[in-house]
C-alpha positions in Angstrom: -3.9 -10.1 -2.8 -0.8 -11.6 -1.0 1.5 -11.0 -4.1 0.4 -7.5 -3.8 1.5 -7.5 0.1 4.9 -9.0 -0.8 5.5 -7.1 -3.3 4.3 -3.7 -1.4 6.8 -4.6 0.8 9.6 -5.1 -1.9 9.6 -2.1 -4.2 11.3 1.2 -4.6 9.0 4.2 -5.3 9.8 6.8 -7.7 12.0 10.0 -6.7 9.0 12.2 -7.2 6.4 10.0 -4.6 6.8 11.2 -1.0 6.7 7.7 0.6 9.2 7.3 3.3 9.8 3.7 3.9 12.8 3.1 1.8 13.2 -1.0 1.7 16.8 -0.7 0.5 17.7 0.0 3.8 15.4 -2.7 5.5 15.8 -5.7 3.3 19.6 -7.1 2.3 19.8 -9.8 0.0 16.2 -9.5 -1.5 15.0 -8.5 -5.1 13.6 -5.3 -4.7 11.2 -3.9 -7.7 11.0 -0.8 -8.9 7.1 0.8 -9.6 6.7 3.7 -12.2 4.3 6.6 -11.2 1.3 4.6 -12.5 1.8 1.6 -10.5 2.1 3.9 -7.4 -1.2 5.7 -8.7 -3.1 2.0 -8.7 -2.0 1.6 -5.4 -3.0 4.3 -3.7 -6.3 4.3 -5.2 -9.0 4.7 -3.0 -11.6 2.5 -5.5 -8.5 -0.3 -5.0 -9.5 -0.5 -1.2 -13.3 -0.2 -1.6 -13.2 -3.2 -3.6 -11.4 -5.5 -1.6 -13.0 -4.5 1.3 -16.3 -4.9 -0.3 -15.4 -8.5 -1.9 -14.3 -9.4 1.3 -10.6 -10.5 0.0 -7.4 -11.5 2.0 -7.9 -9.1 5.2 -4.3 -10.4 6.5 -2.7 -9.2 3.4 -4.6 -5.9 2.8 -3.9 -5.1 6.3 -0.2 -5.5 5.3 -0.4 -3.4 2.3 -2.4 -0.4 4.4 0.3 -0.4 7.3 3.3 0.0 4.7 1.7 2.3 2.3 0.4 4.4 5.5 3.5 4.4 7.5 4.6 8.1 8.4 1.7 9.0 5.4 -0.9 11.2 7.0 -2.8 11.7 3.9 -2.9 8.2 3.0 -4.1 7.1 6.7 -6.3 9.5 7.0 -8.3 8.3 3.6 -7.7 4.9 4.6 -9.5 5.6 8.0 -12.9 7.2 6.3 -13.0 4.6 3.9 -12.8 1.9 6.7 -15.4 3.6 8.8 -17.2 4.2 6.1 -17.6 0.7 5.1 -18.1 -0.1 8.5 -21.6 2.0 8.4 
């Protein structure tokens, strides 16, 4: 789970995804990776967040991965939400 955090936080998301956060402009000197519609798809998957919530996995790094992925993302943070409060039930 925490080389899914880092590298969250070190790619470049296709022209066509309407994430925001462009780490080019945040991180000099790092390797930055570059994810193909797919791998955005698997990470915004909502089944990818019930799992690890339900298996109990790396909380710290998850909690990474759902403040990038939801940073000025509405749509994401609002799914994220339910799902949280739905587990929480």
């Amino acid at each position: 789970m925490k080389t899914v955090a880092n590298l969250v936080l070190r790619c470049v998301y296709p022209a066509d995804h309407q994430h925001t956060v462009n780490p080019e402009s945040l991180l000099k000197n790092v390797q930055l990776y570059t994810l193909d519609s797919n791998d955005v798809k698997c990470l915004f998957a909502l089944e990818f967040f019930e799992k690890t919530l339900r298996e109990n996995q790396d909380v710290a790094s998850l909690c990474q991965i759902i403040q990038h992925l939801g940073y000025e993302n509405e749509v994401f943070s609002f799914i994220v939400s339910y799902t949280l409060l739905r587990g929480m039930q």
